[in-house]
N, C-alpha and C positions, 0 to 999 in steps of 0.2 A: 504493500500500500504506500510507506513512504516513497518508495521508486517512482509510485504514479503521479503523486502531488508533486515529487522533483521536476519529473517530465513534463507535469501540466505548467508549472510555472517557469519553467524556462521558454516553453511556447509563449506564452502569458509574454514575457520581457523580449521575445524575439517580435514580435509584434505590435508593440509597443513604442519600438522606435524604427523607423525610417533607414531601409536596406542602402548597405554598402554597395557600391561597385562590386560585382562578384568575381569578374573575370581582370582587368585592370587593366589596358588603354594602353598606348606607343604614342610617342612623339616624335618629330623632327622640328629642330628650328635652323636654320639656315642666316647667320649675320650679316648685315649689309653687305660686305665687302665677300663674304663668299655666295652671294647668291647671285645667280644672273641677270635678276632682277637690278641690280645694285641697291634693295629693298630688302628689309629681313622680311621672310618667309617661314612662314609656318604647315607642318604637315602631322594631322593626328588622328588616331582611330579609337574610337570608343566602343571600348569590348565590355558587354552586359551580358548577362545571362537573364532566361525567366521572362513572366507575363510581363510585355512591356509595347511602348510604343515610341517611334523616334518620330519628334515633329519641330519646325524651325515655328518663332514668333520673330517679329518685329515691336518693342515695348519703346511708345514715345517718351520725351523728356517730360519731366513734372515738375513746375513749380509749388510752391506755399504750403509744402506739407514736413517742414522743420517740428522735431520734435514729435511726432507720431511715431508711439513705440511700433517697432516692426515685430512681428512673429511667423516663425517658418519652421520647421520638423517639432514636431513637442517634444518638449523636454529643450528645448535650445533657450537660449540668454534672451529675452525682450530687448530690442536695440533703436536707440532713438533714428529716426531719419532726419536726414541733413533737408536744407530748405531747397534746394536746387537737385536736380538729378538729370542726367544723360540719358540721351534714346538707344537703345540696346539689341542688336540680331542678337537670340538668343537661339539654341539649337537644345531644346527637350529630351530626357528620358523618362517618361511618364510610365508610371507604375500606378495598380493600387493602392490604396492607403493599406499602410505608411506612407509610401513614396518613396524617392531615391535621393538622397543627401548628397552621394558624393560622384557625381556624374554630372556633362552638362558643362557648354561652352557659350562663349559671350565674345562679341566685337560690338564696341559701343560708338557712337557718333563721331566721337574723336578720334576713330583709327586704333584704340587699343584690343589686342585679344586677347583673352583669358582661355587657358586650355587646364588640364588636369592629368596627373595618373595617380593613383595609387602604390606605395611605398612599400606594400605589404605591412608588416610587422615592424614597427619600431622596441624598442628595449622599455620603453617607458610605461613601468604599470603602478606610476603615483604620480595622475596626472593633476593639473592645476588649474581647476577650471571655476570659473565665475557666473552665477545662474544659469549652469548649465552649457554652457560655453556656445560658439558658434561653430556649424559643419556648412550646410550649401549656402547660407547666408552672406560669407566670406567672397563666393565670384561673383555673385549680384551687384554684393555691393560694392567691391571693387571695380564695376563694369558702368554700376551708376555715378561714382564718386572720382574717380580718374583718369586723367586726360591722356596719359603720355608711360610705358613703361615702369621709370625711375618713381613716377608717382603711388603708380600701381601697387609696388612696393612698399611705400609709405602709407598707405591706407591699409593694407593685409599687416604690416608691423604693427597699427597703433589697435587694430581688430583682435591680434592674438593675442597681444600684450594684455587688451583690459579685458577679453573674454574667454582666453584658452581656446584648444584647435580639438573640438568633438572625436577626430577619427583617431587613429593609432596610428599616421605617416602618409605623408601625401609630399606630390613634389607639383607646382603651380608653372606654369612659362608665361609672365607678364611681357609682347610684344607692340609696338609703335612701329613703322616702317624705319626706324634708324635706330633702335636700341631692344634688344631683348635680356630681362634676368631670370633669373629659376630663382623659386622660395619653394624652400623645401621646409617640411612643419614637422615637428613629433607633438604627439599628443599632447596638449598642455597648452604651457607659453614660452616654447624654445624653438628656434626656427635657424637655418642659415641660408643666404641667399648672392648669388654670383650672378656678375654678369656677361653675358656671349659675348664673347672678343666679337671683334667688328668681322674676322676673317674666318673664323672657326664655322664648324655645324657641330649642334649639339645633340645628341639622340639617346632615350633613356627611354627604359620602359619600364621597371615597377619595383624599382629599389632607388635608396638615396645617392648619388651620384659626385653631389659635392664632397670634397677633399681635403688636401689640406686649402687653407685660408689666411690671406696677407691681409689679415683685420686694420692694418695702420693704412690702408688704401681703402676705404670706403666708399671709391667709386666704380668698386669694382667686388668689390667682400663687405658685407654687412653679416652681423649675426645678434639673435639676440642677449641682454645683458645679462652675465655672469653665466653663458652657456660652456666652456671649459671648467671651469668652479664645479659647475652641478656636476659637467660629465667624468670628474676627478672625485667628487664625493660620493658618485655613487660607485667607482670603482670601471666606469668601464673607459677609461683613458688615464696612461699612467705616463707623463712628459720624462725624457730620456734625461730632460735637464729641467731641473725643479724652477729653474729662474728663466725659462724661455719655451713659448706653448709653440713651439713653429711646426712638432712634430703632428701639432693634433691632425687628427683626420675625421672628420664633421659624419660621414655616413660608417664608418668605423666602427664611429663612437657609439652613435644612435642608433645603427640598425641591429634588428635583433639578430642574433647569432644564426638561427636557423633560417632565415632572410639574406644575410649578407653573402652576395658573391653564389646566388642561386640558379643552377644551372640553366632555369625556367627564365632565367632576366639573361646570365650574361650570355648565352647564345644569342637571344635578339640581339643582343649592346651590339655584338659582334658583328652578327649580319647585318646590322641599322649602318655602323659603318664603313659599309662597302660604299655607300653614297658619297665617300669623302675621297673615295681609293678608285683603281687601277686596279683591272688584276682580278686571281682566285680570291676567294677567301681563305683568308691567313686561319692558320689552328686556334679553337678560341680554348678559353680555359682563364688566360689572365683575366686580371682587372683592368675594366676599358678604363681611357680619360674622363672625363668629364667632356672636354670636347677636342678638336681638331682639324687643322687647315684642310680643306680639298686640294686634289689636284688640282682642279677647275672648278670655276664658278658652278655650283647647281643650280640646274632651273625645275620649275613647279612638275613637269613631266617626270625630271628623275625622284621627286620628294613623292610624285604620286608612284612609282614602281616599288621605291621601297615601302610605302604601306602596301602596297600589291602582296611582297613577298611571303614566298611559303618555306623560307632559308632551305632553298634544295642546297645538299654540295653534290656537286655533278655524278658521287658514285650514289647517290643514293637520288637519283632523280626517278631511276625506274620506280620506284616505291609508290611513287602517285599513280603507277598505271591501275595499283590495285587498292591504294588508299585514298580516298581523296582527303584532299589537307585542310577540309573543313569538318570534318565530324567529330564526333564531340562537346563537348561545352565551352571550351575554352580553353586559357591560357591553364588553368589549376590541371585540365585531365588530359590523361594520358593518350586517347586517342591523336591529342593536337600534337602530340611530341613526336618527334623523327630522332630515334634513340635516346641521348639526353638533352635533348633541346626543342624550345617552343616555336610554335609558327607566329610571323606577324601578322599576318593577316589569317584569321584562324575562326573555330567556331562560332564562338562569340561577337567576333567583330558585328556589330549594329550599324555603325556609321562611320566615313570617311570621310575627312574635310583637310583641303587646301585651302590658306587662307593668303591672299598675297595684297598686302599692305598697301599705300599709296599715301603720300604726304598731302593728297586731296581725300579727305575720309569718304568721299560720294564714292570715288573711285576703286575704292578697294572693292576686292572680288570675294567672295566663298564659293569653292567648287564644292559639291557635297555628293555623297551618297547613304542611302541608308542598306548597308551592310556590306560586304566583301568587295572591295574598289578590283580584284580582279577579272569581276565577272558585272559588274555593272556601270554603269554612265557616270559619270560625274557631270553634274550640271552646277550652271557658273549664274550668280547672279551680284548686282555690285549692290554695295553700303546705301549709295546714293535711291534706291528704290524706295526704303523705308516704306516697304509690305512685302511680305510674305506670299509668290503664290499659292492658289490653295492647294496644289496637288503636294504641296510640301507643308504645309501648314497646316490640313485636315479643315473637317467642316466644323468642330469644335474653338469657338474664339472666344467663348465668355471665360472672363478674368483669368489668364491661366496661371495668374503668380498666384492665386486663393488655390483654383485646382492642385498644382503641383504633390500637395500632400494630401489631399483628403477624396482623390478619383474613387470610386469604383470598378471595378469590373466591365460594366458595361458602358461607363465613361470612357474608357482606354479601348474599348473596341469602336465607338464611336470617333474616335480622334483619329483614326486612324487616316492619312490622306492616300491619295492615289500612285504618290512617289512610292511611300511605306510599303503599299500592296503587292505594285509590282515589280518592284527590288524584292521583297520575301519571297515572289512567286519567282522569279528569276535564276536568284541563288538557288530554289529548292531544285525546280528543272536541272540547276548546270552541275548542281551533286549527286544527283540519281547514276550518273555516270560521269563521272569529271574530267578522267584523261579523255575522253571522245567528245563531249559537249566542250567543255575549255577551248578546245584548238579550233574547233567549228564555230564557235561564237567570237574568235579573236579578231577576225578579218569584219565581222562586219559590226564588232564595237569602235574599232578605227575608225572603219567610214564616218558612223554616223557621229563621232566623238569627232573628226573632221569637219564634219557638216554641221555642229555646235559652236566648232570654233572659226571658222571663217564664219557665219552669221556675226562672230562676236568681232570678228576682225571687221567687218560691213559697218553695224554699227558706229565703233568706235571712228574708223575713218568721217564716217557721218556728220557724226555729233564733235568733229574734233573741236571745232567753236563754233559757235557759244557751246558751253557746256550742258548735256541732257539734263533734261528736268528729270521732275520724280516719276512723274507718269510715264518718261518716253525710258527711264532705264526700269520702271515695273514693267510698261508692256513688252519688253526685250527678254526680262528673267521670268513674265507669268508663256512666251512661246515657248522660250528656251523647256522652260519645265515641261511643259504640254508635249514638247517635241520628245523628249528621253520618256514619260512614260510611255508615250503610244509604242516609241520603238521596244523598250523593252518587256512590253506586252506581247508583242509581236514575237521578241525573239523566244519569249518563252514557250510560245507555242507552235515555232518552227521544230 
């Protein structure tokens, strides 16, 4: 009997609060100076598991509403709101209530984007949190609150500091088209944050990645205060030299042991930076960088190959004749693994988005898809739209910042748009047999990923001045969309 009331109430507290990320998400950023762009560049995949629905919003700016406490997942901190706020593309993982906390990407008015993975396991289980702390509340607000990267930063430091960080490790990519940093959080109120050389690409997928850190340069290493202290007091960083912390190493310290250096992250790390390289893939097994120069500038094609990948190494390519590299749940099961290592683009993946910057924020672009970028469209639509169209948006528009936590069931099948539908029907077709559907569907996602992008090349030539209004770049991205699902309706049924 007591096993049963054990069991009943840990359901009880599983439900209670607002699901993690289950599977954990890949990044790419790409710095000014190494992108082809001469624009930093962002490329990221959100890997969920479970009942769920991907949808994009467009959220306008709001004045007069200073001082109205905020509340988002129960059990999280009441936060006052600031009197001003930014209009925000927001890109959705809609679940039942609970909801999903820590999933879910933002590029706000200003050109800033917010992306996310999961860190796994941090070391910290006495965390410091303040009514309850803040978990999804942190990229909203961050998304509504700042303009520029470096800021970006500043508002997620003065958030953890006076609320503590809900989850157990996460790592953040605050980008601007000329600056991007990583803030990476352990549970609590302890954080360390870097920022991408102007030349580097940086790629991480689900452990802490910052290193050591040159604190006396703060334009470049931030971390929060008395974070060596605590990680000395608790025993898990021991300085070679009592009077000089040069040795610390920030994910080291913090990550938990059964976490750190996990064959499931650093094979991605490894195959994520072949986008930097030349060449096989080198043996992985080290510990990657943090980040690292290219040979050559990357452009958004080569950031969308690497969320493509299925890290074949060429003796085991045969492997996909009879496995295909999506089954499974995700990055945690074993079906995704090709011996001891994870796929990046894998069961779980829900969504893909390229996001390419522009120092005119109208202009920036999102290419997106909802689930495996190998086998589906990516469709491009710019900032300057400011709406969502609907086959990406779903027929569901009432208040989705209230919805986010408290859907139903049949709410999240209702939200479902027409993009949603036929990217799932899509992927399902192209995995029923995948070495023979794969190769058959590749020639004519080209074409038609050609014929997306000269319309997009049309346009701009177009509109090069005066600059397109909102209406002439919505009705650009509500064709653009109409045109990827008709086709990928199509292909699924070729």
């Amino acid at each position: 009997m007591a096993g049963v009331v054990l069991l009943l109430f840990v359901l009880f507290v599983l439900l209670m609060f607002p699901r993690m990320a289950e599977a954990g998400c890949f990044v790419v950023a790409a710095g000014r100076n190494a992108s082809a762009t001469g624009r930093v560049a962002l490329g990221h995949n959100e890997d969920n598991r479970g009942e769920l629905v991907m949808r994009h919003h467009y959220i306008p700016p709001t004045e007069g509403g200073g001082g109205r406490l905020l509340s988002f997942e129960p059990g999280a901190a009441m936060i006052p709101q600031v009197d001003k706020t930014a209009g925000f593309f927001w890109t959705e993982t809609l679940r039942p209530a609970p909801g999903e906390s820590f999933a879910d990407s933002f590029v706000n008015e200003h050109g800033l984007a917010v992306v996310s993975n999961t860190c796994c396991q941090s070391r910290e289980d006495q965390p410091d949190l303040t009514d309850g702390g803040i978990g999804w509340g942190l990229r909203r607000l961050v998304a509504e609150r700042a303009s520029s990267a470096s800021e970006a930063v500043r508002v997620a430091t003065e958030l953890v500091l006076r609320y503590g960080y809900r989850a157990s490790g996460r790592s953040y990519v605050f980008a601007d088209y000329r600056e991007a940093w990583v803030f990476q959080i352990v549970n609590g109120k302890h954080f360390a944050a870097r920022r991408i050389p102007d030349d580097h690409i940086m790629v991480n997928p689900n452990h802490y990645s910052i290193g050591r850190m040159d604190l006396s340069d703060p334009s470049q290493y931030l971390a929060s205060p008395g974070l060596i202290e605590y990680a000395i007091a608790r025993g898990w960083y021991r300085p070679e030299n009592e009077a000089d912390y040069g040795d610390f190493d920030f994910a080291a310290a913090f990550q938990h042991p059964d976490c750190f250096h996990a064959p499931m992250n650093v094979a991605r790390h490894t195959f994520g930076f072949t986008i930097a390289r030349k060449g096989p893939v080198r043996e992985y097994g080290e510990r990657m960088p943090f980040s690292m120069p290219p040979v050559t500038p990357v452009s958004l094609p080569r950031i969308y190959m690497t969320l493509s990948s299925h890290c074949e190494r060429p003796s085991e390519a045969d492997g996909l004749r009879t496995t295909g590299p999506h089954e499974g749940g995700g990055i945690m099961a074993t079906e995704n693994r090709c011996g001891d290592y994870t796929r990046i683009c894998n069961g779980a993946t829900r969504e893909s988005l390229l996001i390419d910057l522009h120092g005119d924020p109208a202009k920036s672009m999102i290419w997106s898809c909802f689930g495996n970028p190998c086998c589906l469209l990516m469709t491009p639509w710019h900032l300057g739209a400011e709406r969502i169209p609907e086959a990406f948006s779903g027929p569901t528009q009432d208040a989705p910042l209230d919805r986010h936590f408290s859907a139903a069931s049949e709410d999240v099948t209702r939200a479902a748009g027409e993009a949603w539908l036929a990217s799932r029907a899509l992927v399902a077709y192209c995995d029923e047999s995948f070495a023979k559907r794969s190769e058959a569907l590749k020639p004519k996602l080209s074409d038609k990923q050609r014929e997306i992008r000269r319309v997009l090349a049309e346009f701009e030539t177009l509109h090069s001045a005066p600059s397109p209004t909102r209406e002439q770049y919505f009705q650009l991205a509500d064709d653009q969309a109409n045109r990827a699902v008709e086709a990928m309706r199509r292909f699924a049924k070729e």
